[in-house]
Every structure is written in structure tokens, then in C-alpha cells.
C-alpha positions in Angstrom: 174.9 93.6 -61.8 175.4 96.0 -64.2 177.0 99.5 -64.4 175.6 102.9 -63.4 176.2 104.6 -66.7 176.9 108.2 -66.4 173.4 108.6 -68.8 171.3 106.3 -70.7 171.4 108.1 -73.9 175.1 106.7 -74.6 175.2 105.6 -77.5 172.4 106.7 -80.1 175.1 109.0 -81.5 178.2 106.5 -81.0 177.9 104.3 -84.5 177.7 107.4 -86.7 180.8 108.9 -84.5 182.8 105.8 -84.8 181.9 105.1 -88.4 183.0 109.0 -89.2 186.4 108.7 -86.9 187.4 105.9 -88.8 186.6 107.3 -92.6 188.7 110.8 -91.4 191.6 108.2 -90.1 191.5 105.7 -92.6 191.4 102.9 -89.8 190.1 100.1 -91.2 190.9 96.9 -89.2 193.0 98.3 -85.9 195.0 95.1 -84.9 195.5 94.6 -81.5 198.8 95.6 -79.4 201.9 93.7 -78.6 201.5 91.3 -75.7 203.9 92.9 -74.4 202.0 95.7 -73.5 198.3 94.8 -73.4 195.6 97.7 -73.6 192.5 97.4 -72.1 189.6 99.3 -72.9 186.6 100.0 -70.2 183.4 101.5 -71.3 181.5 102.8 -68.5 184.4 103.9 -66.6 183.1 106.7 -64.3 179.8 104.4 -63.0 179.3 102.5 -60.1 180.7 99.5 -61.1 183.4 101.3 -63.6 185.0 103.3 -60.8 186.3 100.6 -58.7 186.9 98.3 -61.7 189.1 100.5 -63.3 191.0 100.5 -59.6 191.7 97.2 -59.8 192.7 96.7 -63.2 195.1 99.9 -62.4 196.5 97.9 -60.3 197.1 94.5 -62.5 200.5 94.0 -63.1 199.8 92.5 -66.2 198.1 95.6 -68.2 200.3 98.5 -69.4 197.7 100.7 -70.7 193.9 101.6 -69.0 191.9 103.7 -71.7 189.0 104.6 -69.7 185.5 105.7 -71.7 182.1 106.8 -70.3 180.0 110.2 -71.4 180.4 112.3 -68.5 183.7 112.5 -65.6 186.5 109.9 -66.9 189.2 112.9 -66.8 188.7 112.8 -62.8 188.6 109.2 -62.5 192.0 109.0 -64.8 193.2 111.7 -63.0 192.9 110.0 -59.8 194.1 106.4 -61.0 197.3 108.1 -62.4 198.1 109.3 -58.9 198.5 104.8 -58.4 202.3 104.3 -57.9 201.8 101.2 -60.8 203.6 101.2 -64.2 199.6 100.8 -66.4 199.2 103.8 -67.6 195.5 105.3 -68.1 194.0 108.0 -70.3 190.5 108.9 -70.4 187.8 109.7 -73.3 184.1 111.3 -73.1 181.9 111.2 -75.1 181.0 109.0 -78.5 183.3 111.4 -80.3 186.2 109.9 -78.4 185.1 106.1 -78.2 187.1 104.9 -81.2 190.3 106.5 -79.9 189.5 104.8 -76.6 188.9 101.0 -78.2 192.0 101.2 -81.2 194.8 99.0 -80.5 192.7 97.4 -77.5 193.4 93.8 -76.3 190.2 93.6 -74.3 187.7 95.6 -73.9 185.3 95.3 -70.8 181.8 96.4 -70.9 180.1 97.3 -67.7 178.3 100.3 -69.4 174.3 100.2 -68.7 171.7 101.1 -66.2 171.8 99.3 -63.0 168.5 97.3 -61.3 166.5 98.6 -58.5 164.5 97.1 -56.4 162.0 94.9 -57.9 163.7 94.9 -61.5 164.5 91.3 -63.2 167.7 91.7 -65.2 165.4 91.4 -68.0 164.0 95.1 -67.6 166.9 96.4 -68.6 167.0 95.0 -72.1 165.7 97.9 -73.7 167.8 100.2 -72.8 171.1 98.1 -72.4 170.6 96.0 -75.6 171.2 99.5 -77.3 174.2 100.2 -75.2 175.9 97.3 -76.3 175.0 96.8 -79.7 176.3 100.6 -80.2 180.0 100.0 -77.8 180.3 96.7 -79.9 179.3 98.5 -83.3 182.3 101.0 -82.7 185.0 98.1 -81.3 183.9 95.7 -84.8 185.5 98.8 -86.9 188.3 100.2 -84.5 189.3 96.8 -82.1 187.7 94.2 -84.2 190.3 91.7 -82.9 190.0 92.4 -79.7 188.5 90.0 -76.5 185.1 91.6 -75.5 183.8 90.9 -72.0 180.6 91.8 -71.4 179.2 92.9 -68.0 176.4 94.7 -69.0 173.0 92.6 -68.2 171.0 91.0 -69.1 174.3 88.9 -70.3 172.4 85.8 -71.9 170.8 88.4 -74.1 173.9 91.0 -74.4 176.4 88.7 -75.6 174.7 87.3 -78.8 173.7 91.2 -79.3 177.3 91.5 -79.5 178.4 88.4 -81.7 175.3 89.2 -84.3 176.6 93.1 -84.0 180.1 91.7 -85.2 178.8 89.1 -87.9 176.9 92.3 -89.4 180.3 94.0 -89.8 182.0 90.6 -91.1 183.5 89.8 -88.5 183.5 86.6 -86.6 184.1 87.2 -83.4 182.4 83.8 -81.0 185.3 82.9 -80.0 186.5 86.6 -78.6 183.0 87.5 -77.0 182.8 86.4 -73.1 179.5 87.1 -70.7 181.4 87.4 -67.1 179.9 85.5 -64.8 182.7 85.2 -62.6 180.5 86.9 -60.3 178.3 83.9 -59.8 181.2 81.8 -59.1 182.4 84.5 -56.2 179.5 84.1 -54.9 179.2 80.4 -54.8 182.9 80.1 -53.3 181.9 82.7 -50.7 179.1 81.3 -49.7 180.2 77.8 -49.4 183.4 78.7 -48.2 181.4 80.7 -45.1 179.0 77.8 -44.9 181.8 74.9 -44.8 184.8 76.9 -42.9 186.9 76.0 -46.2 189.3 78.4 -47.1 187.9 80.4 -49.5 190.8 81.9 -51.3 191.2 77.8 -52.3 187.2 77.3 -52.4 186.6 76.3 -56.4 183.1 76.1 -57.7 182.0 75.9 -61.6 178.5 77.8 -62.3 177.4 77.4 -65.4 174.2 77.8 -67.3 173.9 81.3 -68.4 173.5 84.5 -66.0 169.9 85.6 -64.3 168.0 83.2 -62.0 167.3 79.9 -62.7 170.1 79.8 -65.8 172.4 80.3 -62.9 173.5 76.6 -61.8 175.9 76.3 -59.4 177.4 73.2 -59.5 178.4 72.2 -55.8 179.0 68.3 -56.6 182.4 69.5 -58.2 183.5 71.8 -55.3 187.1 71.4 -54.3 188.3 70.4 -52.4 185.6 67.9 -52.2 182.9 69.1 -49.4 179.8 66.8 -48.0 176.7 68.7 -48.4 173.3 67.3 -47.4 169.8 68.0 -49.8 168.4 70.5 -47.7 172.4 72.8 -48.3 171.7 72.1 -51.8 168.3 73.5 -51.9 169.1 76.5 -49.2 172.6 77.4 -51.0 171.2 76.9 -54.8 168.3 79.5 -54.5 170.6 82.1 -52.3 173.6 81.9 -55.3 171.1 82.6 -58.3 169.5 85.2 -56.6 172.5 87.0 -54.9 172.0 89.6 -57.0 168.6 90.6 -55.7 169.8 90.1 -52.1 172.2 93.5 -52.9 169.7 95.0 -55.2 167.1 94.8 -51.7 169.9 96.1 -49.4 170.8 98.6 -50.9 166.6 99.6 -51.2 166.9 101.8 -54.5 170.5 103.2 -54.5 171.9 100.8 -56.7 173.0 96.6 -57.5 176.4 94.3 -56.9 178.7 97.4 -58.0 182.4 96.4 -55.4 181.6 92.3 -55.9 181.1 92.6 -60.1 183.8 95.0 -59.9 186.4 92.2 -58.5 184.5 89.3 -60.6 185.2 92.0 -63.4 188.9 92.5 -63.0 189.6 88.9 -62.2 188.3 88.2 -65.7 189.9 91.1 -67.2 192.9 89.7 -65.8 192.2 85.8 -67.4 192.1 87.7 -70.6 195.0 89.8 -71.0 197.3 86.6 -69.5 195.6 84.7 -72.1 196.8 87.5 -74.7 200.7 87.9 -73.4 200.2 83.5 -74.3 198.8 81.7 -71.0 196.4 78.8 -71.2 193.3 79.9 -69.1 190.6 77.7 -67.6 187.2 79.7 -66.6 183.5 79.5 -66.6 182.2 82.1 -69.0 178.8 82.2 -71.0 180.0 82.4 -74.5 178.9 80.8 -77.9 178.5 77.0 -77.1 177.8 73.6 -77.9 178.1 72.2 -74.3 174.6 71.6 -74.1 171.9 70.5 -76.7 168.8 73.3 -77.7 171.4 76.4 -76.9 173.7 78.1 -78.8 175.2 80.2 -76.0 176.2 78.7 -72.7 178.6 78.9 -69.7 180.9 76.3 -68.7 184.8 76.3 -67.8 186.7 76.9 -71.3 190.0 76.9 -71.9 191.5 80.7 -73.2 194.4 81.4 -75.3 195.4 84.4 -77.5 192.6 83.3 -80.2 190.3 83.4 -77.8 187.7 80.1 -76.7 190.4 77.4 -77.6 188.2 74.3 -76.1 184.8 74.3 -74.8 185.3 72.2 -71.4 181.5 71.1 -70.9 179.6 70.4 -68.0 181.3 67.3 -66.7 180.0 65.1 -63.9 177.0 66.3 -62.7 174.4 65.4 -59.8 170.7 64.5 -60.8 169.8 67.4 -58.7 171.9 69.5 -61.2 170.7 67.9 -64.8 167.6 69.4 -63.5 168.5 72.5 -63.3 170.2 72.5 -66.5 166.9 70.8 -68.4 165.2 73.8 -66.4 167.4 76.5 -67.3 167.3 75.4 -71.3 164.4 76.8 -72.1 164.9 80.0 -70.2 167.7 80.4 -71.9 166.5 80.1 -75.8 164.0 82.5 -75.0 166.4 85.1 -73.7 169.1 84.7 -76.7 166.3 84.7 -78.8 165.4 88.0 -77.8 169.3 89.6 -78.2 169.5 88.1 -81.7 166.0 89.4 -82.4 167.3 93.1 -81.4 170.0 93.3 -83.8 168.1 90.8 -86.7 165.1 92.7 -86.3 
């Protein structure tokens, strides 16, 4: 799922904004707030998915300050967020002129800016036009936030994330361990499904997905389910094919008018939420696509990792898995090299 940016021009302009903001300032390296009182950051605040993420994380106990971002209509979103009767506070900025103001002294910055898919659309479509958004968000954050947690909605995520770690390295800073792809989304999914499928509780339904985020990287790994359900073959190969194409089941009901924008936007703000805990000192275990050694042939996969306030403190790994699900993985590899392949390319030229 990814946002319904406000236009897709975003961010030609933005680098040359942000690189001029922070000559006329003398910013150089921003460091981030006191844990105290985490900021976070969200770029692509007035779109479909930006809207009813930034309600949520306006509600999060744990953030003081909201700055939101987009080109067009964040005064009206901040203006209706401040009316919340909860102590975050939120400001809004249009406009690449603004986006350095937005990102200084953020903790984390989330990232749902970008077109959405229609009908029909792979997440891969949208790589030319998001792969720009990104690298030009991320070119901005490496000179005003650079220390900052990036989590990256925008798809396609297996290409978008190395986009923004390569974007980072070219401004000398390494930032693998601060760059997350949420797919939290694929694991609301696979509790919700199973959880509907099973009559398990689902607010105590937990399911690892790892792999990477489109189709067949998406590999949902039911034999770890807790607490421990039975499923026969024919659930597995029902419930496997409906979780890595759940996006395309909204993308079809909504027929044209958008993708996931309420589900990402909770998968969105529970991961926000992981992030800025992990800041104010909590140890955080999730499944996240980031920069990875988990599995051989990849340098960028998802799997639980542990978070603290350096960021990816322990890559977690795959654990037990079912034949079934080596499969999958040995499938997904491939897939996967091609699609990093093509972020780094982007930036690497």
C-alpha cells in the first residue's frame, strides 16, 4: 500500500531546497531529540494513507511532537489533529521549502509519501515515480535528521529501502541499521486472517512474515503461529496465496479509487510506535525488511529483529521453518535480488 501523495512532482525541487535551508542555517548534522520528547516526522501527511496515520500517532502516548509534511493541505489536517485532547503536539509544513524544518531534530521519520496502485498495478509500476520520491525525502533527512530511524512505507519497499540506505551512504552516512521497510502490514494481515480462520483471539494471534514485501517475497510463516494452531496443507496453500496478495484483494475492491490506505495506516503507527519506544530505551522485537544477512544471495531481508535506540541491534533470522516454507524462501531469493538490484541501480546509476 502506498500513500496518495498530494502530487507526484514532490520532490524534484526538494534536494536543492533542503541543501539551500541548511547552507542559510548552518545545520550540518541535526541530532536527534531527547527521549524524553520524541519527534516524529510524516511525509505524505495529507494523503490517503497520511491522514489517518497521522490520527493515530496523534494519539500515541509515547510521541510529543507530530511534524506533519506533504505539498498541498497539512495546515487543515494539523488543524484538525490539534483539536485531539492528547499532550503530542503537531505542526504542519508544505511544500519542499519547508521539508527540512519538518525532518530537524526528528527521531523517526515515516514515509508513506507516493502514488498509490490501481487496479491491475504490481507494486513494481510505481518504481518510477516513487523511487524519486524517496531518494529526494531521504536526500533532505541525510542533511537535516541524519540520525534519525527512517521507516519506509512507500512501495515498492524491497526496492525503496536500499534507495534510501545507498541515498544515505552518498551523503556519508551509514544509516543500515536506522532504515526499516514496514511490513507490519503483512503480519496484520496474517494474524487477521488466521485468527478469523482458527476463532483464535486475534489481539493474541502472533505470526512472523518475512521475506521482503510484494507477492511471492511475502512468506508468511504459519508453522511459528502462537499460540500453536493445527493447520492442514490445503489452509497452507489457501491462506499463503490470500496473505501475499491482500493487497490486491483492496486494490480490486476498491475498483480504481485507491489501495490498503486504514489497514497500512494502523500497520504504520504500530511500527511508528516500536520505534519511538525503542528511542525513549525499550528492547523491541519485530519483523521488518531491513539490511540483512538472515538469508544467503540477499543483502536486504525481513525477519523479527531486535530494536534499540541504535537502531537493528540483532538480526533474529528465520528460525524453524516448514519445508513448505524453505520453499518459499528459495523462491522468493531471486525475486528479491532482482528488485534491490533495481533500487541500488536508481541511485548508482
Amino acid at each position: 500500500a502506498t500513500n496518495s501523495f498530494q502530487s507526484i512532482e514532490m520532490a524534484l525541487p526538494a534536494t536543492a531546497k533542503c541543501v539551500s535551508s541548511l547552507i542559510n542555517t548552518g545545520v550540518r548534522t541535526a541530532a536527534r531529540q531527547s527521549s524524553s520528547q520524541p519527534k516524529v516526522a510524516l511525509l505524505g501527511a495529507s494523503g490517503g494513507i497520511g491522514q489517518p496515520l497521522g490520527l493515530l500517532l496523534k494519539q500515541d502516548p509515547h510521541i510529543a511532537n507530530l511534524a506533519l509534511y506533504d505539498l498541498v493541505g497539512t495546515p487543515g489536517v494539523a488543524a484538525d489533529l490539534s483539536h485531539i485532547d492528547s499532550n503530542c503536539r503537531v505542526k504542519a509544513y508544505t511544500g519542499a521549502k519547508e521539508l527540512t524544518a519538518c525532518v530537524e531534530g526528528a527521531d523517526v521519520v515515516v514515509i508513506p509519501a507516493g502514488v498509490p496502485r490501481k487496479p491491475g498495478m504490481t507494486r513494481d509500476d510505481l518504481f518510477n515515480t516513487n523511487a524519486g520520491i524517496v531518494r529526494d525525502l531521504v536526500e533532505c533527512i541525510a542533511k537535516a535528521a541524519p540520525k534519525a530511524f527512517i521507516a519506509i512505507i512507500t512501495n515498492p519497499v524491497n526496492s525503496t529501502v536500499p534507495i534510501a540506505v545507498e541515498v544515505m551512504k552518498n551523503n556519508g552516512v551509514d544509516a543500515k541499521k536506522r532504515i526499516f521497510g514496514v511490513t507490519t502490514l503483512d503480519v496484520v494481515r496474517a494474524q487477521a486472517f488466521v485468527s478469523e480462520l482458527k476463532g483464535t483471539d486475534a489481539a493474541k494471534t502472533v505470526i512472523p512474515v518475512i521475506g521482503g514485501h510484494a507477492g511471492i517475497t511475502i512468506i508468511p510463516v504459519l508453522s511459528q503461529t502462537q499460540p500453536s494452531v493445527q493447520f492442514s496443507d490445503d489452509e497452507i496453500k489457501k491462506l499463503t496465496p490470500r496473505i501475499q496478495d491482500a493487497g490486491t484483494e483492496v486494490v480490486n475492491a476498491k475498483a480504481g479509487a485507491g489501495s490498503a490506505t486504514l489497514s497500512m495506516a494502523l500497520a504504520g503507527a504500530r511500527f511508528a510506535n516500536y520505534l519511538v519506544r525503542a528511542v525513549k530505551g525499550e528492547k523491541i522485537e519485530a519483523c521488518s525488511y531491513v539490511a540483512s544477512d538472515a538469508v544467503k544471495g540477499v543483502e536486504y531481508f525481513s525477519t523479527k529483529v531486535q530494536i534499540g535506540q541504535s537502531g537493528v541491534e540483532k538480526i533474529l533470522g528465520v528460525g524453524n521453518v516448514s519445508s513448505f516454507e524453505k520453499a518459499l524462501i528459495e523462491a522468493a531469493v531471486p525475486q528479491l535480488q532482482k528488485e534491490i538490484s533495481k533500487g541500488i541501480k536508481f541511485i548508482k546509476g
